[in-house]
C-alpha positions, 0 to 999 in steps of 0.5 A, spaced: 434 136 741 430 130 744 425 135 748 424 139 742 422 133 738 417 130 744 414 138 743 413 138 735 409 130 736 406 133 742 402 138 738 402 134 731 397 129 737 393 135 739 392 137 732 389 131 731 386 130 735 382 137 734 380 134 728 378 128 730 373 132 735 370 137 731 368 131 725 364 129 732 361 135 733 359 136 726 355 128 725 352 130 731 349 136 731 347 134 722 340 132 721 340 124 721 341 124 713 343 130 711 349 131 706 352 138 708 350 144 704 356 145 700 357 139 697 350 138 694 348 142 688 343 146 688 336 144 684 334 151 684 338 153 679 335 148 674 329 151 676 329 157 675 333 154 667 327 152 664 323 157 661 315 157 662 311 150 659 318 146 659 320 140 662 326 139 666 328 132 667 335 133 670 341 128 671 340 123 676 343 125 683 342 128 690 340 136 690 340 141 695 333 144 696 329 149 698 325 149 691 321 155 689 317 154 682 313 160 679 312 157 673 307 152 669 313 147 669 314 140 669 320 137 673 320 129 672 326 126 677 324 119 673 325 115 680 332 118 680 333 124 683 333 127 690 331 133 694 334 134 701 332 139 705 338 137 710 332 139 715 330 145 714 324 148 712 319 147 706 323 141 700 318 146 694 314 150 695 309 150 688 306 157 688 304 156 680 297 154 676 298 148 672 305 145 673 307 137 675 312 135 679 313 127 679 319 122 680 322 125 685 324 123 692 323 129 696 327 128 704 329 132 710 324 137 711 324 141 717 320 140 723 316 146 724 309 145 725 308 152 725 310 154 719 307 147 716 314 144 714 312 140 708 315 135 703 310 140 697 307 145 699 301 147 693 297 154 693 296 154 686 290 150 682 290 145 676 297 143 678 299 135 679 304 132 684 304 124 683 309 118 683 313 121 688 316 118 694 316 124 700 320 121 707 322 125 713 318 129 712 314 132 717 308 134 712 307 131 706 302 135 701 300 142 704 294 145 700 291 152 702 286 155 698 288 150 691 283 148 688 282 142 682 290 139 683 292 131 683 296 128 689 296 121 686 301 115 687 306 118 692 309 114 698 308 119 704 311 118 711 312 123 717 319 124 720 320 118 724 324 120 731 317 124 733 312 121 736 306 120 733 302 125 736 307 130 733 308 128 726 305 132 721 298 130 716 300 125 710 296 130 705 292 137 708 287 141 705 285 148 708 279 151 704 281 147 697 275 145 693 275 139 687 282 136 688 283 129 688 287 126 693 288 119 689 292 112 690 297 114 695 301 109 701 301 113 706 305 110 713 307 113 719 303 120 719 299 123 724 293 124 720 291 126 712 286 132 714 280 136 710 278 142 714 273 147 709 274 144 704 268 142 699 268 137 693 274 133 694 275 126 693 279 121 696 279 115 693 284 109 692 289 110 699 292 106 704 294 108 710 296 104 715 300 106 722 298 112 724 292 116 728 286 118 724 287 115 716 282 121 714 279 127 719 273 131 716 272 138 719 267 143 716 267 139 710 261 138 705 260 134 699 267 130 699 267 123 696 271 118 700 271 111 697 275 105 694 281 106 700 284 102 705 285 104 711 289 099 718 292 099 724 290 106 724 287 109 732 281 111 728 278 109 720 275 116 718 272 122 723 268 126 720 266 133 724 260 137 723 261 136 715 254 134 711 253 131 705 259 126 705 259 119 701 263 114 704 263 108 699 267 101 698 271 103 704 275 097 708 277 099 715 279 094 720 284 093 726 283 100 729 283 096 736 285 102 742 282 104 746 279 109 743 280 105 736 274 108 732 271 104 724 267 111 722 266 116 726 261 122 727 259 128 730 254 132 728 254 131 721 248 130 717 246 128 710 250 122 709 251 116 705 255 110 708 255 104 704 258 097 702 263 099 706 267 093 711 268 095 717 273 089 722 276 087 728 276 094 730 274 097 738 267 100 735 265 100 729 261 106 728 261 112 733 254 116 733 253 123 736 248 127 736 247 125 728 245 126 724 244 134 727 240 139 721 233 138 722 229 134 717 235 130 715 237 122 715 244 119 715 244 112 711 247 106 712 247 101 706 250 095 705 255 096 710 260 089 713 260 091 720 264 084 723 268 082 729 269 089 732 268 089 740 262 093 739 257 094 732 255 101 732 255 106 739 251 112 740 253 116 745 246 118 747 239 115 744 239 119 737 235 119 731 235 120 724 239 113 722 237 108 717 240 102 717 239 097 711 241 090 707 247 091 713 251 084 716 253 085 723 257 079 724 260 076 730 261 083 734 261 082 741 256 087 742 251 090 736 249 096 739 250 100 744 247 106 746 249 111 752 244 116 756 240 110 758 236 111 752 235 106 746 236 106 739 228 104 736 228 112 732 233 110 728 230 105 722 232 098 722 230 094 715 232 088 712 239 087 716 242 081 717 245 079 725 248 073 726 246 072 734 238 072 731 235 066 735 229 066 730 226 061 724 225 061 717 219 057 717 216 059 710 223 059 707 223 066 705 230 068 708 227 073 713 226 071 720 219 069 721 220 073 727 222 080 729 230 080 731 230 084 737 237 086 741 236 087 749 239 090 754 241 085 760 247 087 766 251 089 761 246 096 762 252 097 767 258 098 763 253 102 758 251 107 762 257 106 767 263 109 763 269 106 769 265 099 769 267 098 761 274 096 764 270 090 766 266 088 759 266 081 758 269 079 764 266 073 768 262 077 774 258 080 768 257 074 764 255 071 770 250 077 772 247 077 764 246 070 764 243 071 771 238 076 768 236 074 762 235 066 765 230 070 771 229 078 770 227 081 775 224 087 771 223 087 763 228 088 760 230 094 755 229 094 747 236 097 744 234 095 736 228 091 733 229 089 726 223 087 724 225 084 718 231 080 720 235 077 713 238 070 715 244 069 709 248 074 709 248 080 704 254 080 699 252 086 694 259 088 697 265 091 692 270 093 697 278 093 695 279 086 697 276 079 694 269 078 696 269 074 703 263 073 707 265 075 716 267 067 716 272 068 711 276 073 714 275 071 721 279 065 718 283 068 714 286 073 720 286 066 725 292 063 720 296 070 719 
């Protein structure tokens, strides 16, 4: 009796613990937030419940997705509802004209960047996807061949264990025209892209902790103002996309060692103005732009301060006019690579803060030319292995050396033959209107 007693204890133990390691087993292998499939509801079924025009404000609560609207419908989550996913595929897929999904919290897509797993995917027109708040997803909004939707006011982050080269785009247009990608925080995503895509405009993001904040390829006529973009590796990126205005823009603390403000690639016919440019590694990246013939790229009104170097041209290019820009505080103003300079560019009325000149007539120009030369530091300009030693103390010492006793003329990089001495503040940017003093400071006691 007592051998039969031990026996029946024996396997009552085992069975426990059976249970107890396929529980394990299972919160193991489920992706980190997911609720398991039989115990959500479906949205779908609410979905497919409302008829063509109608609202659908469901009770608050989590759902099982996917979702799939067909229909011009509104879905209203009013804040208290959420789609989860449970890590697979595609949280809705809106392949309709004319509907809105607003107030949802949208979670645990797959990971897929083939098949472009995403928070929304849209391929319609005319539809609205606001005040939404999309995580772990590893894309946000994936537009393809929309045209004239609204992405407004939506909290976007990437799925947080993948690095972030291999996140996916906070919002993704793909031969999409005249959309408005409006008022979004995004966070921790790998870029937010607009690739063959005409007439959009992006205005009133930020950004913050991720790769490129706005990449432009093949896209023309785009407008690109308003936004805050930080702690991002590069502000903006435009690629072979003519005709973009870039305007009211703050980019700072793009500071890695490819940390870029603005950049551009063969992209002609620009507008970039009243933008503020800070604390970044290079201000603005020139190459070969502007690229079609007989065109110019202008730079007005522009706050270009406390970055390691101004404006870079990676070759001695033409076409640029700068003017009523303030270049403050940069260690070095402009670059230029190929041993060339930069005097087919225009450079009007700028204001520098390392000019060495006098106002004698009191006019606020400088009575003589502002004239940037180029010293030893040629070296580390023309030596791409010697900038690991800029501003190091070997070639301080070499630059006070040749600009004290040159032994050959020095080379002319830039002259403004019009330099300002106050400062230019016709600036609008998102943030009260500071002087480069006054960020400086600001950024001192943070």
């Amino acid at each position: 009796m007592r051998l039969a007693w031990l026996t029946t204890l024996y396997d009552g133990f085992r069975n426990r613990i059976g249970i107890l390691l396929a529980t394990v087993v299972l919160l193991c292998v489920a992706p980190p937030g997911a609720v398991l499939a039989g115990e959500l509801p479906l949205f779908q079924a609410l979905v497919d419940a409302v008829e063509e025009g109608e609202t659908l404000s469901p009770p608050a609560g989590v759902y099982a997705g996917p979702v799939i609207i067909s229909d011009p419908i509104t879905i209203d989550g009013r804040g208290e509802v959420t789609i989860d996913n449970q890590g697979k595929g595609t949280v809705i897929l809106l392949d309709t004209d004319g509907a809105t999904i607003k107030g949802l919290h949208l979670t645990n897509s797959g990971s897929s960047a083939n098949d472009l797993d995403s928070g929304v995917q849209v391929r319609g027109n005319f539809n609205v996807i606001k005040d939404n708040v999309m995580d772990e997803v590893l894309f946000g909004v994936d537009l393809q061949q929309s045209n004239n939707n609204i992405v407004r006011r939506n909290h976007i982050t990437s799925i947080a264990r993948i690095p972030l080269g291999q996140k996916g785009d906070s919002v993704r247009l793909w031969y999409s025209f005249k959309n408005k990608i409006t008022d979004n925080v995004i966070e921790h995503v790998r870029d937010m892209v607009v690739w063959y895509s005409a007439d959009n405009v992006i205005s009133g993001n930020t950004t913050s902790h991720s790769r490129y904040s706005l990449h432009f390829m093949y896209s023309r006529g785009n407008l690109v103002e308003n936004n805050e973009y930080y702690n991002n590796t590069v502000g903006i990126f435009l690629m072979y996309s003519d005709g973009v205005t870039i305007r009211n823009n703050q980019i700072r603390h793009a500071a890695g060692p490819t940390g870029v403000g603005i950049g551009f690639k063969e992209t002609s016919d620009l507008i970039i103005e009243d933008n503020q440019i800070l604390y970044c590694a290079t201000g603005l990246y020139i190459d070969v732009s502007p690229y079609q013939p007989d065109t110019i790229n202008i730079f007005e009104n522009n706050l270009i301060a406390y970055n390691g170097i101004g404006v870079r041209f990676l070759s001695p290019w033409h076409g640029n006019e700068f003017r009523y820009n303030n270049f403050a505080g940069n260690l070095t103003q402009v670059t230029v690579g190929g041993r060339g300079n930069a005097m087919k560019n225009v450079w009007e009325d700028n204001y520098w803060s390392d000019y060495e000149g006098f106002d004698q007539d009191d006019n606020d120009i400088g009575d003589t030319p502002y004239k940037l030369t180029a010293y030893a530091d040629r070296i580390w300009q023309d030596v791409p292995y010697a900038q690991f030693f800029k501003g190091s103390p070997v070639l301080e010492v070499l630059d006070f050396l040749e600009r004290l006793a040159p032994f050959s003329e020095p080379k002319v990089l830039v002259e403004d033959r019009t330099p300002q001495l106050i400062e230019h503040t016709k600036r609008t940017a998102p943030v009260k209107e500071k002087n480069a003093l006054q960020l400086l400071l600001e950024s001192q006691q943070s």
